[in-house]
KOLSELO-412802 format. One line per field, with one value per residue (C-alpha): residue number from 1; residue in one letter; y, z, x. Coordinates in steps of 0.02 Angstrom, whole numbers, always signed. Example, Ala and Ser with C-alpha at 12.3 -4.5 7.8 and 13.67 -1.06 7.14 Angstrom:
resi [1_2];
resn [a_s];
y [-225_-53];
z [+390_+357];
x [+615_+684];
This chain:
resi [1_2_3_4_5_6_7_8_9_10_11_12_13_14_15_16_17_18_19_20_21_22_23_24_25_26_27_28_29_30_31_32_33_34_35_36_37_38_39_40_41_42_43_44_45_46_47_48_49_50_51_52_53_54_55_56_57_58_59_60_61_62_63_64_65_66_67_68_69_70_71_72_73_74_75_76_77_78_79_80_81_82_83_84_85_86_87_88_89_90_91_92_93_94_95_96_97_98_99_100_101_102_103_104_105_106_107_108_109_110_111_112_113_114_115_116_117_118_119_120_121_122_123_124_125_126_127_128_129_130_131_132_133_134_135_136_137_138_139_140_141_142_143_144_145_146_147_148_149_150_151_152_153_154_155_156_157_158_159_160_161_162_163_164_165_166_167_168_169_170_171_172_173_174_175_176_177_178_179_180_181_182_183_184_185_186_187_188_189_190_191_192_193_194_195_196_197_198_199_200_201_202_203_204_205_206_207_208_209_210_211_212_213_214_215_216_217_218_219_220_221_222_223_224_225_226_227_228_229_230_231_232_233_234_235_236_237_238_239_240_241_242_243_244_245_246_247_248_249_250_251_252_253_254_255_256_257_258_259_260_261_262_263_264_265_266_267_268_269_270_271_272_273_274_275_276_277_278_279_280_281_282_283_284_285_286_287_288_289_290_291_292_293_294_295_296_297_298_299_300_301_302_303_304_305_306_307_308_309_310_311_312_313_314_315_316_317_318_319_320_321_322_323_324_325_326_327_328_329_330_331_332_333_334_335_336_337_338_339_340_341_342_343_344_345_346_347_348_349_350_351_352_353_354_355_356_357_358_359_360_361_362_363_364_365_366_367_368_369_370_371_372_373_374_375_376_377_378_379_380_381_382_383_384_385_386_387_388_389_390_391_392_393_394_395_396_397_398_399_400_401_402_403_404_405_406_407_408_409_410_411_412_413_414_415_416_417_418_419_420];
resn [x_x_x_x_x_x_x_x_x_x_x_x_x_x_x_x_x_x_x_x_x_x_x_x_x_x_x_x_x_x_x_x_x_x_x_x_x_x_x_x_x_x_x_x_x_x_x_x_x_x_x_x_x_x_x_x_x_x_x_x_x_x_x_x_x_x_x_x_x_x_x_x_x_x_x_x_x_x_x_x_x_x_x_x_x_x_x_x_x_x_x_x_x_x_x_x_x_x_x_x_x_x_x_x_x_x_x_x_x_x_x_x_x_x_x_x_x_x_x_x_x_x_x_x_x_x_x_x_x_x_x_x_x_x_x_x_x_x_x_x_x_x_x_x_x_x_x_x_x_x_x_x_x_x_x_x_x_x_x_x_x_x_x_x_x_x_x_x_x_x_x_x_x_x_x_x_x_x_x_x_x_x_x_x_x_x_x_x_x_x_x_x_x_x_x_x_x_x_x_x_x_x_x_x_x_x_x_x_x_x_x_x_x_x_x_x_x_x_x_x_x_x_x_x_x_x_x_x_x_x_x_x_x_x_x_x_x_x_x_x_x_x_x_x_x_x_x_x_x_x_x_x_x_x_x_x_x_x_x_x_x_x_x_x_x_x_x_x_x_x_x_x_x_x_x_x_x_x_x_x_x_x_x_x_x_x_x_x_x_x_x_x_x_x_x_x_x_x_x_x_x_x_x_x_x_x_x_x_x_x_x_x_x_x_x_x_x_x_x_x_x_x_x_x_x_x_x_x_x_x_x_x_x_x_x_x_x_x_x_x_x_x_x_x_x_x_x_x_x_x_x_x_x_x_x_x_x_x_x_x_x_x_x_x_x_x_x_x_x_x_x_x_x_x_x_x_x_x_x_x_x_x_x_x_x_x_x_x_x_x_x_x_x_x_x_x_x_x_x_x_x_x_x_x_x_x_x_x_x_x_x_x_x_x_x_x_x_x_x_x];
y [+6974_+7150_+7214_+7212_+7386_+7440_+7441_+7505_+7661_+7716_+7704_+7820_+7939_+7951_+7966_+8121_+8198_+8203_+8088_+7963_+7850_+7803_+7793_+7645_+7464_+7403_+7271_+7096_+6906_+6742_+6640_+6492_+6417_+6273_+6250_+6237_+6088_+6017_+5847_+5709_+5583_+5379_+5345_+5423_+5326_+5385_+5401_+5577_+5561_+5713_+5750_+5816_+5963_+6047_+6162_+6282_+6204_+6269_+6192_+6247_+6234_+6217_+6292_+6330_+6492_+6508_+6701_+6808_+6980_+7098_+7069_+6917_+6897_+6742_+6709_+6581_+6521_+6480_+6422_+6257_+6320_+6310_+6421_+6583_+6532_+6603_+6624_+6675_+6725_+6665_+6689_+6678_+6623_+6546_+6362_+6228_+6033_+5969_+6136_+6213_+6405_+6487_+6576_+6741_+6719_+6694_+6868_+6886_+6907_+7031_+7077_+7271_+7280_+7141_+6978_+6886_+6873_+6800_+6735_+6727_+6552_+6548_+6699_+6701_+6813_+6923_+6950_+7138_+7146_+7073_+7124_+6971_+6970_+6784_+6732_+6627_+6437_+6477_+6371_+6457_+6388_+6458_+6436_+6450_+6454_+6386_+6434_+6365_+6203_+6209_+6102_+6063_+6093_+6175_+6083_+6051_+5845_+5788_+5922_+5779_+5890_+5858_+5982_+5993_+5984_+6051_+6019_+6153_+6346_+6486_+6426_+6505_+6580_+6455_+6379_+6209_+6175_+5983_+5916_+5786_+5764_+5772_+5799_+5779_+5912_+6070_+6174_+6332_+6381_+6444_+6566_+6660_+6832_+6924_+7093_+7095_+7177_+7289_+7133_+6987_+6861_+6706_+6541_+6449_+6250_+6192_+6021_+5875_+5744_+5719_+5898_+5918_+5780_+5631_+5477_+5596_+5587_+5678_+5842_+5853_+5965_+5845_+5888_+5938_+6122_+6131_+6075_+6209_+6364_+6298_+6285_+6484_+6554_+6441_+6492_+6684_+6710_+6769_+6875_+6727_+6642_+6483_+6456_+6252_+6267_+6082_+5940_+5776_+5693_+5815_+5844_+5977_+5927_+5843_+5891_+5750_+5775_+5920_+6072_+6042_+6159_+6244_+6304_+6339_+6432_+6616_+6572_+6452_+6578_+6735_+6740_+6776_+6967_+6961_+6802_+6801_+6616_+6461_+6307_+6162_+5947_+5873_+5776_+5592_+5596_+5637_+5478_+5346_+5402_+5325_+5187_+4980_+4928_+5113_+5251_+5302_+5153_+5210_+5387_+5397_+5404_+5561_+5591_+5667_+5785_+5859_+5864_+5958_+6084_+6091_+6148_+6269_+6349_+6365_+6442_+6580_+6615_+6636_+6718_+6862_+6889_+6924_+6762_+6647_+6461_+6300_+6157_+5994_+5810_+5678_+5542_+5363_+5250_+5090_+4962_+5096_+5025_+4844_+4702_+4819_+4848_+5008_+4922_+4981_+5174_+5091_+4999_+5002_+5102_+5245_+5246_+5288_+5445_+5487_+5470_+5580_+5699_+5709_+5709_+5869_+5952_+5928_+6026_+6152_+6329_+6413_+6356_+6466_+6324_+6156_+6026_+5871_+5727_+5584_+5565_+5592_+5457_+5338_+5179_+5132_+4965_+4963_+5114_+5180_+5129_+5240_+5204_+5079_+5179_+5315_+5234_+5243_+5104_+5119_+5148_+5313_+5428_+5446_+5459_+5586_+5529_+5571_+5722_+5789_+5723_+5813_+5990_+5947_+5926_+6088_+6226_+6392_+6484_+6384_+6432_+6621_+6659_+6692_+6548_+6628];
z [-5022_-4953_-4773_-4687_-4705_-4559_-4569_-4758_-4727_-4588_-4717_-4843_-4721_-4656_-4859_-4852_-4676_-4799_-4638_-4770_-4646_-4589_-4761_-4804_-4800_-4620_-4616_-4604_-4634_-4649_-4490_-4529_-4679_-4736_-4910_-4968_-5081_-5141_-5076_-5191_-5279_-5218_-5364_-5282_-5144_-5006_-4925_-4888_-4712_-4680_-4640_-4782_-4692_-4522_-4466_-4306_-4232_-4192_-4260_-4154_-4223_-4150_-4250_-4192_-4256_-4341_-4281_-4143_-4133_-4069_-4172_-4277_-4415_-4473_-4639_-4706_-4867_-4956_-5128_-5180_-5111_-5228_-5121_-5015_-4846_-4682_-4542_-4396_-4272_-4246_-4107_-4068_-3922_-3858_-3848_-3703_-3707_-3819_-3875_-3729_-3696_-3528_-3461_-3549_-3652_-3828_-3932_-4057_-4236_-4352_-4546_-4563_-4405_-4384_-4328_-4465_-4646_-4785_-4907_-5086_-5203_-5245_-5124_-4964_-4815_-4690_-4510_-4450_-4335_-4169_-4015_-3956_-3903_-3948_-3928_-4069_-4097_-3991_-4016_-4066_-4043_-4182_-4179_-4316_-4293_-4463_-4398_-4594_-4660_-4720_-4830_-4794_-4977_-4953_-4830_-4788_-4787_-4707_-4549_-4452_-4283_-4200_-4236_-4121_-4176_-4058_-4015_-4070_-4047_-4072_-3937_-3991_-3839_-3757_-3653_-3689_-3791_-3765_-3953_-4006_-4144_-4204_-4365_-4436_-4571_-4579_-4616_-4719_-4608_-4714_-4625_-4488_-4514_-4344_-4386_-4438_-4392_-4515_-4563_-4582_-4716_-4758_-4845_-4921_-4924_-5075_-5081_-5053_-4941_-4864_-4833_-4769_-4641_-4687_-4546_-4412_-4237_-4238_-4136_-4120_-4241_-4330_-4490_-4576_-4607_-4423_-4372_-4483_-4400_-4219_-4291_-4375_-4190_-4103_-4221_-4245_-4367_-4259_-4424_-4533_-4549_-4609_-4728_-4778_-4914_-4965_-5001_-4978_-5143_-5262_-5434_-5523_-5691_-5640_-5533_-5407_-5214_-5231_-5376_-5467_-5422_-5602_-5559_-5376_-5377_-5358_-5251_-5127_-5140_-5223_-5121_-4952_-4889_-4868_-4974_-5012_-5047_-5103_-5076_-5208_-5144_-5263_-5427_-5335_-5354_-5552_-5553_-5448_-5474_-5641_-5725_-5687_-5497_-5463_-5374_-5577_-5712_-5843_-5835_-5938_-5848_-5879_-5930_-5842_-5956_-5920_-5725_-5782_-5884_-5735_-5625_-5735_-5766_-5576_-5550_-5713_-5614_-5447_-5504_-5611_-5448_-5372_-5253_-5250_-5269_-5182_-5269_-5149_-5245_-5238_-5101_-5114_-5157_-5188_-5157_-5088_-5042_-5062_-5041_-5078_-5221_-5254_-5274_-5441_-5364_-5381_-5531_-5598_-5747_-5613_-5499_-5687_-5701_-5522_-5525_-5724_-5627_-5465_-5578_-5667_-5505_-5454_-5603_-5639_-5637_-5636_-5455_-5311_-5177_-5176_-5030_-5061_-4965_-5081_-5004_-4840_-4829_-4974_-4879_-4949_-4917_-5021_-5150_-5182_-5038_-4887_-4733_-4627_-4477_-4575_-4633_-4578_-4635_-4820_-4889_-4965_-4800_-4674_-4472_-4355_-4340_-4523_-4522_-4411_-4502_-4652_-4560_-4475_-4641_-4709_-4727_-4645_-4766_-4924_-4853_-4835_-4981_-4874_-4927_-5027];
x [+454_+393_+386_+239_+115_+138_+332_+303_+189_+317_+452_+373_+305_+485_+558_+428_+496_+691_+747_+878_+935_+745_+697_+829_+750_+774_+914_+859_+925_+846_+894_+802_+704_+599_+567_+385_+333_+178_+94_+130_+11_+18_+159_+299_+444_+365_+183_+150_+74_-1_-174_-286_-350_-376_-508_-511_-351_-193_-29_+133_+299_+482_+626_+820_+859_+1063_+1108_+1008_+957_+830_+678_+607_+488_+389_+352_+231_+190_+42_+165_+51_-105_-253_-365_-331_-267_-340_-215_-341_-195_-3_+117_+279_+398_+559_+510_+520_+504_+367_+346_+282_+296_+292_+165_+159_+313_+206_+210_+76_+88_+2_+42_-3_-47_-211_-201_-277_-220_-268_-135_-176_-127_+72_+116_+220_+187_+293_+241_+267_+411_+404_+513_+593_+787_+850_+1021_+1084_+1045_+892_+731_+590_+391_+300_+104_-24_-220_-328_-487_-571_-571_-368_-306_-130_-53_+109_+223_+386_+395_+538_+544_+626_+558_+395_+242_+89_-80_-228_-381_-525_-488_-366_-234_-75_-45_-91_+81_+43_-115_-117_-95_-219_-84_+100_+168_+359_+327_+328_+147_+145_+295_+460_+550_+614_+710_+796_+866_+1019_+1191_+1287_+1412_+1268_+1252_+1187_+1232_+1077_+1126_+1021_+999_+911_+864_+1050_+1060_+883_+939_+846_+879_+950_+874_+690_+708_+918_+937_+1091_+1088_+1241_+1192_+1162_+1302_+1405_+1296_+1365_+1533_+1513_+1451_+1590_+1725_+1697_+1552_+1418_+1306_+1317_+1162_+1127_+978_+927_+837_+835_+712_+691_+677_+725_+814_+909_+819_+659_+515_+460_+433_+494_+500_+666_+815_+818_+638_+640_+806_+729_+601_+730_+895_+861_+712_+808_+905_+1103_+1146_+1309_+1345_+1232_+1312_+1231_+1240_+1116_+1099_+1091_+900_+909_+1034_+953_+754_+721_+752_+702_+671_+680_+553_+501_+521_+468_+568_+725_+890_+987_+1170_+1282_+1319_+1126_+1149_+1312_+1220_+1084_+1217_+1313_+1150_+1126_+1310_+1275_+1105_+1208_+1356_+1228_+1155_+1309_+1326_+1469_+1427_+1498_+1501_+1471_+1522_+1385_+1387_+1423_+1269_+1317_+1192_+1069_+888_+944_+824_+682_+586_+656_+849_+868_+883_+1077_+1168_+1337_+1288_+1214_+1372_+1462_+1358_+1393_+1573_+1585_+1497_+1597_+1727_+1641_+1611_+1796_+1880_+1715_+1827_+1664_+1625_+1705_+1735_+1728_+1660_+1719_+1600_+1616_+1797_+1757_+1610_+1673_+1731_+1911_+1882_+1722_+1763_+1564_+1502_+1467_+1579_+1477_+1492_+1423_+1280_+1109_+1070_+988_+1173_+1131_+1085_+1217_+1173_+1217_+1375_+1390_+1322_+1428_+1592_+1529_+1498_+1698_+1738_+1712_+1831_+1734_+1872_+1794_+1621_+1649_+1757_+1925_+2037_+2179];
């Protein structure tokens, strides 16, 4: 991802004036992410429930930011779009109830300067800077105007935050524009960057549905990743960010409602400034997705000796980059999705694969930490099954009350690369 022009063109022009320190990259760190996905066909677990298009309405956004600083940036992402997509304007603000603003608070956005950009098929795009102290944790209302016919092909599914969707016109800085419509997922929105201290970093949790927070309370901000950012500003990490780059639905191996982890590794870690650690929870989709009674019959089930190569080949790709990698064991999943068609998502012969690969994941040297949630959620009275009063009630998610024992759970030391 490159800076905006503006930012770019003052850069050079202060390379040419011999000035070194204003000709270094200005410091900046992802403080929050979404990762883009495509819309899926009819076929897969779950309907996609998102409007086909929009057309001269304004969509506002609420995020919660990890770590603060001076200035943000917004970036959105046009990753699945077919066509060129026309942002008309976009504005920023520190967000209220029902994403409201106050009066005068919203700060607009421009990319080299204008207002209105125009972002080509498969590319992402960086706002110029914007200056807007926040404080971490902070929520942020992020508005977006489509002033064309849109269609709404990159998004973020499983949001599990209200979005507001206007009625016609450019009302981004508008302080409450009276949605016509709400949304759960995330549109074209993927990031927001603050400046960053001398000392920052950031952890990307790459994952799935369980780490993108699937079944916790809409607009709480439970899942497990954010739970661990209040524990690193409560407990003396202040500049380290926390990125969630995960997806509901999807695979290390296979691509599904989401692209598959092999193939959206760059894009989803490598993609972001100051990473210093990914930390990987997934593999339970490749496991319970095919097979019969399951979301994809007639896919073969893998081994677990090819999730095991999946992740090896994700720790090589980290470590060459210089990044340390967690390694997180998979969940209990005993009868998940029971009484439903989709039941066969769990069988004996799946929780064997599961448990070889926890296993794997357990004695992997090549990992640098280890995060161990299958014991903390695994029910001893019902080994494979996930505590009851963890449970939100499919036997596969937990609830908030599980999320938050998992972020508890985790050694900040293990995290950060301190443990001795």
């Amino acid at each position: 991802m490159r800076l905006g022009g503006v930012i770019a063109t003052t850069l050079v022009f202060a390379a040419l004036r011999g000035d070194p320190a204003a000709a270094r990259p200005e410091p900046w760190v992802t403080s929050w992410a979404a990762t883009p996905a495509p819309r899926w066909a009819d076929e897969l677990p779950a309907p996609f429930d998102v409007p086909e298009t929009l057309e001269n309405q304004t969509v506002r956004q609420v995020v919660r930011i990890s770590v603060g600083g001076d200035r943000v940036r917004v970036v959105l992402s046009n990753e699945f779009g077919a066509r060129p997509l026309v942002i008309g304007a976009a504005s920023i603000a520190p967000a209220g109830p029902a994403g409201a603003i106050a009066p005068g608070s919203a700060k607009a956005l421009t990319w080299g300067g204008s207002s209105r950009i125009v972002i080509p098929p498969g590319a992402p795009a960086i706002s110029d800077p914007v200056d807007l102290p926040v404080k971490p944790l902070s929520l942020l209302s992020v508005s977006i105007f489509l002033p064309n016919k849109t269609g709404l092909s990159t998004v973020h599914w499983d949001g599990v935050q209200t979005g507001f969707i206007s009625g016609p016109g450019d009302l981004t800085l508008q302080p409450d524009p009276k949605p016509t419509g709400t949304t759960k997922s995330r549109l074209f929105l993927s990031g927001v960057m603050t400046d960053a201290r001398p000392a920052s970093e950031s952890v990307v949790f790459f994952g799935d549905s369980i780490t993108d927070g699937y079944c916790s309370t809409i607009d709480t901000d439970n899942r497990w990743p954010d739970h661990v950012a209040e524990r690193l500003q409560a407990e003396g990490h202040p500049d380290v960010a926390v990125v969630n780059e995960s997806y509901s639905g999807d695979r290390v191996l296979s691509n599904g409602m989401g692209t598959n982890a092999l193939a959206r590794f760059d894009m989803s870690v490598l993609g972001h400034p100051r990473v210093s650690t990914v930390v990987m929870m997934m593999g339970i989709n490749d496991i319970g997705w095919p097979g019969p009674g399951a979301f994809l019959p007639n896919d073969p089930e893998p081994t677990a000796a090819q999730i095991e190569a999946g992740y090896s080949q994700i720790i090589e790709r980290a470590h060459v980059h210089g990044l340390r990698f967690v390694a997180v064991t998979l969940t209990p999943f005993a009868d998940a999705f029971a009484g439903k068609p989709t039941a066969g998502y769990y069988t004996p012969a799946k929780e064997a694969i599961r448990r070889q690969v926890n296993g794997w994941i357990r004695s992997n040297k090549s990992a640098d930490g280890l995060i161990d949630f299958d014991r903390l959620l695994d029910d001893p009275a019902r080994p494979g099954h996930i505590r009851p009063n963890y449970d939100c009630s499919d036997h596969l998610h937990p609830n908030d009350a599980g999320y938050r024992a998992m972020a508890k759970s985790v050694d900040l030391d293990v995290l950060l690369g301190k443990a001795p």
